[in-house]
N, C-alpha and C positions, 0 to 999 in steps of 0.2 A: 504494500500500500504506500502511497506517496507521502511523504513525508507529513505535507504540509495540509494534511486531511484531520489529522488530530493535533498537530504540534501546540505545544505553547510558546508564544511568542511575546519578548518584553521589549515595549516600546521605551526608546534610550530619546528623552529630549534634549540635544546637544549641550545646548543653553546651561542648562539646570543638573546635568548627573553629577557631571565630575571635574576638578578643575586643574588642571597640572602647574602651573603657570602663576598662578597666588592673584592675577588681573579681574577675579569677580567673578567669572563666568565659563562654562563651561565647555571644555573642546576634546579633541579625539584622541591626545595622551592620554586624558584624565579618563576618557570611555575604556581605553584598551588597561588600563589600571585596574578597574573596576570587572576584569572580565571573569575573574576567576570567582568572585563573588555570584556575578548572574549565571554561573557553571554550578554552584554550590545551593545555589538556589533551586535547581532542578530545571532552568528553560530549553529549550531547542534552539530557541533561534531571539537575534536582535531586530529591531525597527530602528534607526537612524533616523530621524526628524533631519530636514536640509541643514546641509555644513557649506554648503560652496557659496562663491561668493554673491553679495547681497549689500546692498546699502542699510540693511535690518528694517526696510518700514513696516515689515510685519513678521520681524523674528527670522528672515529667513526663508519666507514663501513666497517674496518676490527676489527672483536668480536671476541675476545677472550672466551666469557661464555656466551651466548644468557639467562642465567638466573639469572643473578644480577645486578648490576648499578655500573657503575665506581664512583668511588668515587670521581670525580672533579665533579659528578653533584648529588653526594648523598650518598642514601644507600638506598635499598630495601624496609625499610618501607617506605622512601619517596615516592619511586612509588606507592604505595597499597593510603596513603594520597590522592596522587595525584588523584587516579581513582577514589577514594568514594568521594569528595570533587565534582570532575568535573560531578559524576554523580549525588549526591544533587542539583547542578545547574543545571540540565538537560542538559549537554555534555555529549555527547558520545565519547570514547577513541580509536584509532587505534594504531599501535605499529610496527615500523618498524622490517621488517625481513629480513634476509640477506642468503639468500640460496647459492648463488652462490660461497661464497668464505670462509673461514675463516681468522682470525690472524696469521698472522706467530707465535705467540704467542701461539698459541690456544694448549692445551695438546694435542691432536691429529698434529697436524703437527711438534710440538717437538719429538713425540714418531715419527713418520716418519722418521726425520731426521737421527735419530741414530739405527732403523731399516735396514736390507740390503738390495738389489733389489728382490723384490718380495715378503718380508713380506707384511702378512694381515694389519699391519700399516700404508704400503704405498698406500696400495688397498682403502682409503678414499679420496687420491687426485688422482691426473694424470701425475705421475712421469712415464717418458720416457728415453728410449735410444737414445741418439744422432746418428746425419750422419758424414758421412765423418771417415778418419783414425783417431782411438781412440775416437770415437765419439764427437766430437768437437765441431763442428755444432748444432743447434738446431734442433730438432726433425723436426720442420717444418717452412714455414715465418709466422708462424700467430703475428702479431702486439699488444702491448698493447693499451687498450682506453685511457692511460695516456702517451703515446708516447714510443717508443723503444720497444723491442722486449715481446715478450710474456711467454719468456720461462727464466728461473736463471738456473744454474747446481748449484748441492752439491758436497761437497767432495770426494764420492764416483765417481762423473762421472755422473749420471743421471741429468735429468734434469725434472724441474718442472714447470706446466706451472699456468700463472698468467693473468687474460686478462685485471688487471687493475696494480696495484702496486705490486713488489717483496712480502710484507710484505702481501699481501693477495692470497694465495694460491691457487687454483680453486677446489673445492671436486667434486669427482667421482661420479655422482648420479646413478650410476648402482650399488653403493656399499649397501646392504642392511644398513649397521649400519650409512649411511648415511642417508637414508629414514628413518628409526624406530627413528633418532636421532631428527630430524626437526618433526616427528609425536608428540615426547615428549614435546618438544617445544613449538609447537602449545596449544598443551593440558596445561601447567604449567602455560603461561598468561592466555587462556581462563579459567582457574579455579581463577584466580586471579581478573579476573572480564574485561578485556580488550574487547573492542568492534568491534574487528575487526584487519586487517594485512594488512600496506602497503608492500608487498614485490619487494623487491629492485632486480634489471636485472632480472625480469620476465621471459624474454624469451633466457634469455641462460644457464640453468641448463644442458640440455643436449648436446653433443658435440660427431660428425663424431668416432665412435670408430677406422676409417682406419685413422683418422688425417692427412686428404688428406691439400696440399699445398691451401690456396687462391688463388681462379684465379681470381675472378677481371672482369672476363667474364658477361656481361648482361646477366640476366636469370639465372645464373648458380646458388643454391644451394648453401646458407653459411655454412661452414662445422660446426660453432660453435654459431649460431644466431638462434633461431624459428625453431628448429625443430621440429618434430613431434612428437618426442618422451617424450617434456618435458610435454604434457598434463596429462599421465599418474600421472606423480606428484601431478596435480593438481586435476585430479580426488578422490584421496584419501585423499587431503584435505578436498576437498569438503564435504567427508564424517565424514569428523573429526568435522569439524563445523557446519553443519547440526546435525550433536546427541546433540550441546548444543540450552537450552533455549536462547531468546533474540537476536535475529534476527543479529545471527553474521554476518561478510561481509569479503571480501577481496576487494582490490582495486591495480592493478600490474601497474606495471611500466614495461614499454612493447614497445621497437622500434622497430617496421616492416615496412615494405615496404607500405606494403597497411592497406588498414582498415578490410578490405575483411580476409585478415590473422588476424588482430588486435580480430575481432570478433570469430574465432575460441577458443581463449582461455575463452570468455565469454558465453561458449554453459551453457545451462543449469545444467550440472552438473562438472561445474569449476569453474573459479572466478567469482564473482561479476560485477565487474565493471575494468577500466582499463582508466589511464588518455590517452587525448586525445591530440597527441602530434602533430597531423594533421592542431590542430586548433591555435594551443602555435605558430608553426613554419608560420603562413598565414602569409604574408605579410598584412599591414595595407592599405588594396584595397577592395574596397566592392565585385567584382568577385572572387579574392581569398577566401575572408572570406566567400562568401555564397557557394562557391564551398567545403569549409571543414565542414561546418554546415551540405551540402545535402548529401558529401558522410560520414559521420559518421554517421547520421540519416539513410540514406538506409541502408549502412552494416550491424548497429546494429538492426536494429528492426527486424531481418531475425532470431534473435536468442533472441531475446526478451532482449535484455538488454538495461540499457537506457544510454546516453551517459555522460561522464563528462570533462567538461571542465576545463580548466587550463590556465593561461595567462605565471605566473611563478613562478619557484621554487628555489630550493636550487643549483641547478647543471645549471642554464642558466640566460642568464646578464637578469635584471630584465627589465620587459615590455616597461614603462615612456624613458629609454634609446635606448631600441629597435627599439622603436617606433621613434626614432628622434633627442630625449632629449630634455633638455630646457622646455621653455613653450609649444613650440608645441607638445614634446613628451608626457608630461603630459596631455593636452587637449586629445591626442588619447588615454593614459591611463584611463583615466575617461569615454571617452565615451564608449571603449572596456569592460570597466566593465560593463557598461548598457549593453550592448549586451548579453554579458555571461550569467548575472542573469536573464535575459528574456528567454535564451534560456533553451528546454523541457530538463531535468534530473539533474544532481547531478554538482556541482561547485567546485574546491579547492582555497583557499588563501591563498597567498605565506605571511608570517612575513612581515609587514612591507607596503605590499601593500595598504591597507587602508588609509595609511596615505601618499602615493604619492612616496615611497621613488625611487632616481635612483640608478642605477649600480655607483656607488663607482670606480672609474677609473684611478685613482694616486694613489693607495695603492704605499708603500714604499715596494723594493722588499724583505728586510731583514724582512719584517713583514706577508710576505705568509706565506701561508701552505700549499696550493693544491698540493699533488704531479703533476698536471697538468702541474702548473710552474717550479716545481724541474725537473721534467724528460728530460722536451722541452729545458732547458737550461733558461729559460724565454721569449724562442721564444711564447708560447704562457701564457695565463695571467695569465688562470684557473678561478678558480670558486669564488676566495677569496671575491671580489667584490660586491656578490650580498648575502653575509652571515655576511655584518659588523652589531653589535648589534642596537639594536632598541634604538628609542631615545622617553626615557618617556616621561621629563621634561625640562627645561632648567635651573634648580637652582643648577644643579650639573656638574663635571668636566665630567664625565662619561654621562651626559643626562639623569640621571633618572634611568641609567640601573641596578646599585645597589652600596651600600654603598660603593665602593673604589674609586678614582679617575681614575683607568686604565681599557680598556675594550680590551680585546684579539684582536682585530682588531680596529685602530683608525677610531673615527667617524670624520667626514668632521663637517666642522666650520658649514657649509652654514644648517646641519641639526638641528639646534637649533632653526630656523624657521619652522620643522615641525613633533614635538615632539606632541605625544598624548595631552597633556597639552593644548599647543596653538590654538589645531585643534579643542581640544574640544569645545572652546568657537566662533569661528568662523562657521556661519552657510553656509558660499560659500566653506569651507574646503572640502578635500577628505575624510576625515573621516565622518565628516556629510550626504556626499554623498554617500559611502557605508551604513553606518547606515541606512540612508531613503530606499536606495533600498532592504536593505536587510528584514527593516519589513515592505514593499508592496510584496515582492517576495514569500509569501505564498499564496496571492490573483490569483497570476499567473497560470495559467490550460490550457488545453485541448493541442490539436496540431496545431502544425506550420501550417501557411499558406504565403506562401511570395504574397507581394503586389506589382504591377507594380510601378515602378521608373524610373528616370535616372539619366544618370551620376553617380555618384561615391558613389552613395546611396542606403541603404537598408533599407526593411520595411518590418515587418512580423508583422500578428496576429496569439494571442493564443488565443483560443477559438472562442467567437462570442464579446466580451468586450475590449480586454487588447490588443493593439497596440506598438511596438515598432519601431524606426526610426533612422534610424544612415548614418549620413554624414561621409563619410571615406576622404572625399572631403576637401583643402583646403580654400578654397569658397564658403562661401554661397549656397543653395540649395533648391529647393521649397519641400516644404511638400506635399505628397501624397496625393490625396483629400481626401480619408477614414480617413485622423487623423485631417482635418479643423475644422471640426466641432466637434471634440471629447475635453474632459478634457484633459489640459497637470496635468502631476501626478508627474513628475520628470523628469529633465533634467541636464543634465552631465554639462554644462555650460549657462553662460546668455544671452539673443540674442533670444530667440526659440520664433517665435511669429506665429500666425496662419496660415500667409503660408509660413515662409519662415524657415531653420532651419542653424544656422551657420556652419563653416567648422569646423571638427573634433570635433564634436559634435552628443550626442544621447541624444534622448528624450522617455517616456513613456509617452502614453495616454491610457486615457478609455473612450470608445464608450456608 
């Protein structure tokens, strides 16, 4: 079986893992420092959030060169270290890709700008003519996902349209030298050794060529979200990666409506896999959550692909907080993770998760960066919160994170209680708890079966042996009778006794 059908994979945000260098922030010494750890952790494989270079107007997801390393996290042969290093420890490498937009930096949208209307130049973004007298107006209301509108005008009069920040462009992907460019791409890390491509907005490379207005209408066609035409793209990757040895993958990042659409992009000759954002967004309710377990299992098994879960990542407040906060929200973090790792296919882990961390919530607003917060005025937070550096140790000013006192986003006092160091020696820790789950989670096989419950709990078996149990419930809860009699093998918290199981609380047994 391919690898990357069950693996678990820990998403590494450059920025924020590790820092070699003592300058605040995090780069690919400090990631390949750190590897022996995420090997001891139990993962398969890394996720690299973009290192190459970048003016940073959004951390790094607007690339100026998809084929070097900024130099706040290296140089070039750090990455090549990086990959033979992770893959001597038996890590597998993925590498973020960024199709959807470039740098305003990036030589292609400088050579635009100083291009006329209608040079071959301009023909790699999606520069338009305005509405209204003297074109004024933007082309159309399409909104940015970072707040305010979607479109900048240049000096000429034209305008350009951006579906996230000014500084990231949108590229034409009808333009041939756009397609042959992202082909080249693809091919210069997979010859570099990389294991695969998280790619970032998935599903909006393609975009309405009539640039009809949003309506906003149920039902109605997004002029610039999942359309149809972006599969094309992905079919010729598919073919790019397919001609290499060593069971390359893709994994997209993909907001659709349904799963039903989510799985179209996973047909057998496109991507991979695709995180499952159905399951991230459940509320913490056993109906909801078996409701995104079944309809992701249905949709995808119709196209063979297996499903992957996610709790959270770099762009959403982290779970422990979602969930509640506090002690309670952590109890539902923990036991969410038993859940995950139980469930049939492939898992991500967000930095940091292992060790309980929450969403970060008093950041000081001089000390953002999301354009989320810039744009909105600070009406909304943004992302900054759930990206503050990891906290190794507690012997340093910084936590461990690397030789300076200062780390690009301050860490909270309170996290010096739960720095790798501390957790390590404590065996009721989160970390210990990932650890354990993570090396029983190969023993785990066959298919779901869900088990009769009630009330605000779930129970499924995998195969004919391996039981899992989850109170989403405040209170107390009786155990299902198929797990009284079974081995308890791990449980997310203390309490779990033969029939009864606590509130927000999961447990694994074997029959």
């Amino acid at each position: 079986m391919s690898w990357w059908r069950h693996a678990v994979i820990y998403q590494v945000y450059v920025w924020s893992f590790a820092d070699s260098d003592g300058d605040g922030i995090g780069d690919l010494r400090g990631v390949r420092s750190r590897l022996p750890y995420l090997r001891d952790l139990g993962v398969d494989a890394i996720w690299l959030n973009p290192f190459y270079p970048s003016p940073q107007a959004d951390n790094g997801y607007d690339v100026a060169d998809h084929r070097d390393v900024d130099p706040r996290f290296g140089v070039l042969a750090d990455a090549d270290d990086l990959i033979r290093d992770a893959h001597a420890l038996g890590l597998r490498v993925i590498v973020d890709l960024v199709p959807n937009h470039t740098s305003s930096q990036h030589p292609w949208f400088r050579a635009a700008l100083v291009a006329p209307p209608g040079a071959a130049a301009r023909g790699r973004y999606l520069f338009r003519d305005g509405r209204g007298p003297g074109g004024d107006r933007p082309p159309n209301n399409w909104t940015s996902n970072f707040g305010g509108r979607a479109w900048s005008r240049v000096p000429d009069g034209q305008w350009y349209l951006h579906l996230f920040a000014p500084e990231q462009p949108d590229l034409d992907w009808t333009a041939t030298d756009v397609r042959e460019e992202f082909h080249a791409i693809l091919r210069y890390w997979l010859d570099r050794g990389v294991d695969g491509f998280r790619i970032d907005v998935a599903h909006g490379l393609a975009k309405d060529p009539q640039m009809p207005d949003v309506s906003g209408e149920p039902g109605s066609t997004h002029p610039h979200w999942d359309l149809d035409e972006v599969h094309d793209v992905y079919r010729d990757w598919r073919r790019i990666l397919d001609g290499y040895p060593g069971d390359r993958m893709f994994v997209g990042e993909i907001w659709v409506q349904t799963t039903d659409r989510l799985a179209l992009y996973l047909r057998p000759d496109e991507l991979h896999t695709a995180f499952n954002f159905a399951f991230l967004t459940a509320p913490w309710q056993a109906a909801a959550l078996r409701a995104a377990v079944d309809d992701s299992l249905r949709a995808l098994e119709r196209v063979g692909a297996p499903a992957t879960w996610v709790l959270s990542n770099h762009d959403v407040v982290r779970h422990p907080t979602r969930y509640g906060g506090g002690e309670l929200g952590t109890r539902r973090a923990r036991a969410a993770a038993l859940l995950m790792l139980a469930l049939p296919g492939s898992a991500y882990l967000y930095q940091g998760e292992e060790l309980g961390l929450p969403e970060v919530e008093d950041l000081p607003d001089e000390v953002r960066r999301d354009p989320v917060f810039q744009r909105t005025g600070g009406a909304e937070p943004g992302r900054d919160g759930c990206r503050v550096p990891m906290p190794w140790s507690d012997d340093s000013a910084s936590l461990g994170f690397g030789p300076g006192p200062a780390t690009w986003l301050p860490q909270p006092a309170g996290w010096a209680a739960l720095t790798v160091d501390r957790q390590n020696a404590d065996p009721a820790s989160t970390l210990t708890l990932y650890r354990s789950a993570l090396a029983r989670r190969p023993d785990i096989s066959g298919d779901l079966t869900w088990l009769a419950t009630s009330g605000d709990v779930l129970a499924f078996r995998r195969g004919t042996e391996f039981l899992c149990v989850v109170n989403a419930g405040d209170d107390p809860a009786p155990v299902p009778v198929e797990a009284r009699s079974a081995t308890l093998l791990l449980a997310s918290d203390t309490g779990v006794t033969g029939d009864e199981l606590p509130g927000a609380t999961a447990a694994w047994y074997r029959r």
